[in-house]
C-alpha angles and dihedrals in degrees: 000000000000127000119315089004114160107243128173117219130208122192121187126309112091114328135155141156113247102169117185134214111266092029114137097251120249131201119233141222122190125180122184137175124207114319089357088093091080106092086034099059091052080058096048083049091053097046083054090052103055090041086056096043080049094048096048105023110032094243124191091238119111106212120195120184133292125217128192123199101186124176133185140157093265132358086252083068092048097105116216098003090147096060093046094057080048095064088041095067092033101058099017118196085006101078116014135167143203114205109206123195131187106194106022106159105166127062116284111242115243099243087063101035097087086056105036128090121172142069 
């Protein structure tokens, strides 16, 4: 988004992302808090799919970017972190993703540095 760019927002109640072939491509921002990460990371996991059916089989879909702005207490609370960094480096610049933590007290391991604010 840049400055005075039109965005919708969805909070809580039944979503999804069911793009279809021939749609115009968007490009996605999720933000999630805790264990509301769960129906966003299937997202995230779909996204990869169709960017990897794209990639390998020439699909119709027109994919834009995803991007995941996720905050906990600690990285230890962050759920499925591993497999978001995953996707990351498996569809890079594609989907990317800013871990963001509020009471972090120990050292942040390497592997999340690049991709963690916060305290």
């Amino acid at each position: 988004c840049t400055l005075d760019s039109e965005v919708a927002l969805r909070v809580g109640g039944d979503f999804f992302f069911d793009p279809q072939p021939g749609d115009s491509p968007v490009n996605l921002v999720l933000i999630a808090g805790g264990v509301g990460i769960n129906p966003l990371f299937s997202i995230l996991l779909h996204i990869a799919d169709l960017h990897g059916y794209q990639e390998g089989k020439g699909n119709r879909h027109k994919l834009g970017t995803a991007k995941l702005y996720y905050s906990a207490k600690n990285t230890s609370e962050l759920l499925f972190k591993k497999n978001i960094l995953g996707l990351m480096k498996a569809f890079p610049g594609k989907i990317t993703c800013c871990f963001h933590v509020t009471q972090q007290r120990s050292q942040i391991c390497k592997e999340l540095q690049p991709h963690v604010t916060g305290k």
